[in-house]
C-alpha positions, 0 to 999 in steps of 0.5 A, a space after each residue: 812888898 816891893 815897889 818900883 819907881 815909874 820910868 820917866 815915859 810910859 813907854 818904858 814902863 810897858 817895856 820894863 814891866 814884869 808881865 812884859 817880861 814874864 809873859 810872851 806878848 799877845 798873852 801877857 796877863 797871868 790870871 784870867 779876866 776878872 770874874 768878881 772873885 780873885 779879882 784886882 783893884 787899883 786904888 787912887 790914893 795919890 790925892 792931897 785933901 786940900 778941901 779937908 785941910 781944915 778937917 785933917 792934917 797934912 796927910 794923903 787924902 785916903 789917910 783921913 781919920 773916921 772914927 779912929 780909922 783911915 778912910 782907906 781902911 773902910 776902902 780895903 775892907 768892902 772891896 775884900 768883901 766883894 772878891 777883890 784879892 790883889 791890890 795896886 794903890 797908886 800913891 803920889 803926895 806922902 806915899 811913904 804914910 800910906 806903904 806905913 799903914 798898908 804894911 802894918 796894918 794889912 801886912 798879909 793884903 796881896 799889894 803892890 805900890 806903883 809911886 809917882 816922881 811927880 803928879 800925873 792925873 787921874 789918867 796918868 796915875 791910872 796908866 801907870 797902875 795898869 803896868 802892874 796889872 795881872 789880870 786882863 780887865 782891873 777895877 779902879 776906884 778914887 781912894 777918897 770914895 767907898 760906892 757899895 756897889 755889887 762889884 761881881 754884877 758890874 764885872 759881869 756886866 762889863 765882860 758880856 759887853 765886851 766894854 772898853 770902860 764900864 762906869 758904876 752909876 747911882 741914880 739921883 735926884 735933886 744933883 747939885 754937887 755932880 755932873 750926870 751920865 746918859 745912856 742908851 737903850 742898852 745902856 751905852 754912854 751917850 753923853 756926859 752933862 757937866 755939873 749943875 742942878 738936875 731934877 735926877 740922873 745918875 752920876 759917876 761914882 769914880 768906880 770904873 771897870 777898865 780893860 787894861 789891854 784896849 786902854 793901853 791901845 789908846 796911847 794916852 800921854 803920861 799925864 791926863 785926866 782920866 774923866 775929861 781927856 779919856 771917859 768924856 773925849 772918847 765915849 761917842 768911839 768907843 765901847 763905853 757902858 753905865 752899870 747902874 745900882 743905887 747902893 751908898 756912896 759917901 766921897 770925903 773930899 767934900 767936907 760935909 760928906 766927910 762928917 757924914 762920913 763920921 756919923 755912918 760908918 760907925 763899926 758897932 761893937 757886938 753885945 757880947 751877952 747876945 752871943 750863944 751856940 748858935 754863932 759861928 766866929 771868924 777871925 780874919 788874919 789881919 785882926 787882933 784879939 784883945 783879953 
């Protein structure tokens, strides 16, 4: 898969992009807004670990070992599952490991690589991502977090209120570790809560349904904070919404969670002597078969 350095400004990154090329403007995206099905993902996947530096060796934070396999690998999979078929993973610290695995291991993966010269923020990293967007509304996700959230009822959510951002919120109680999220009676953001103990609220679990057009509107800086300079300095004027599921949610960039990490999301071998006529086998293109 190719992969193409970013221009020093966005501007000529817009300018140079391939759907600005390919497609006349005002109609500039190939596929049509996601639906949940044939969907496309842009992955945070830029970060360093420095809080595992202990737990993992010097390596891109998604890279870290579970149970014998990148975290990423749990990252790609749940997302296949719900419909996602196009990826662009923003890499940044070693990027060349992560190009390794992805074309080794997921070499049929429809993916694209968008490689920064030098560390942008989340919003930057997610800006750059975005020029390499086919489809009108993308969902971004932190490469060191796996939410189990119904990713086709967020979308869906997200498009019938013609949001700007939606984020995938879990509902907590007894929060120490993160800010909360407040919404209005239809769901609206109305606040963000900085971090500290909270009897319950919901949390932000760093998945966002983003539309690319409205967010390229913004005219953001190349580098910026994505929670900070965009979600919590923008909510009260734009159409930013909360799409609530309490599903799992696990983020290894703390160390306790990343040994929970470990503990639950063990792939459990199927008892061989269970399987009778009645099982239908699929084999994935990407697996393996040994005698």
């Amino acid at each position: 898969m190719k992969n193409y350095i970013l221009p020093q400004t966005h501007k000529g990154a817009l300018e140079n992009s391939l759907w600005m090329k390919q497609f006349p403007y005002k109609n500039i995206f190939q596929t049509p807004p996601f639906i949940g099905l044939g969907g496309e993902a842009v992955i945070l996947a830029g970060g360093l670990g420095t809080r595992l530096s202990n737990a993992i060796p010097a390596i891109p934070k998604c890279m870290a070992p579970v149970n014998g396999r990148p975290f990423l690998f749990y990252i790609i999979n749940y997302l296949r599952s719900q419909g996602i078929e196009n990826f662009i993973f923003s890499l940044g610290y070693k990027h060349e490991v992560v190009e390794a695995y992805l074309n080794d291991q997921f070499s049929t993966l429809n993916f694209q690589c968008s490689i920064e010269k030098e560390p942008l923020g989340t919003g930057g990293a997610v800006l750059a991502a975005c020029y390499k967007a086919r489809d009108e509304n993308v969902l971004v996700i932190n490469g060191d977090t796996l939410f189990r959230a119904t990713i086709p009822a967020a979308a869906a959510f997200h498009l019938s209120n013609n949001a700007a951002c939606t984020l995938l919120l879990k509902p907590m109680t007894n929060i120490d570790r993160f800010g909360v999220v407040e919404l209005n009676a239809d769901n609206r953001v109305s606040l963000f809560r900085e971090k500290k103990h909270y009897e319950k609220g919901y949390i932000n679990c760093g998945v966002y349904m983003l539309n690319v057009p409205v967010f390229f509107q913004e005219e953001l800086p190349d580098k910026f904070s994505f929670e900070k300079d965009y979600l919590e300095n923008l909510y009260k004027e734009r159409p930013f919404y909360g799409s609530i599921e309490d599903k799992y949610l696990v983020d290894i960039g703390a160390p306790d969670d990343y040994q929970r990490a470990q503990e639950e999301l063990r792939i459990t071998p199927v008892d061989l002597k269970t399987i009778d006529k009645n099982w239908t086998v699929f084999l994935d293109r990407d697996g393996v078969i040994n005698h």
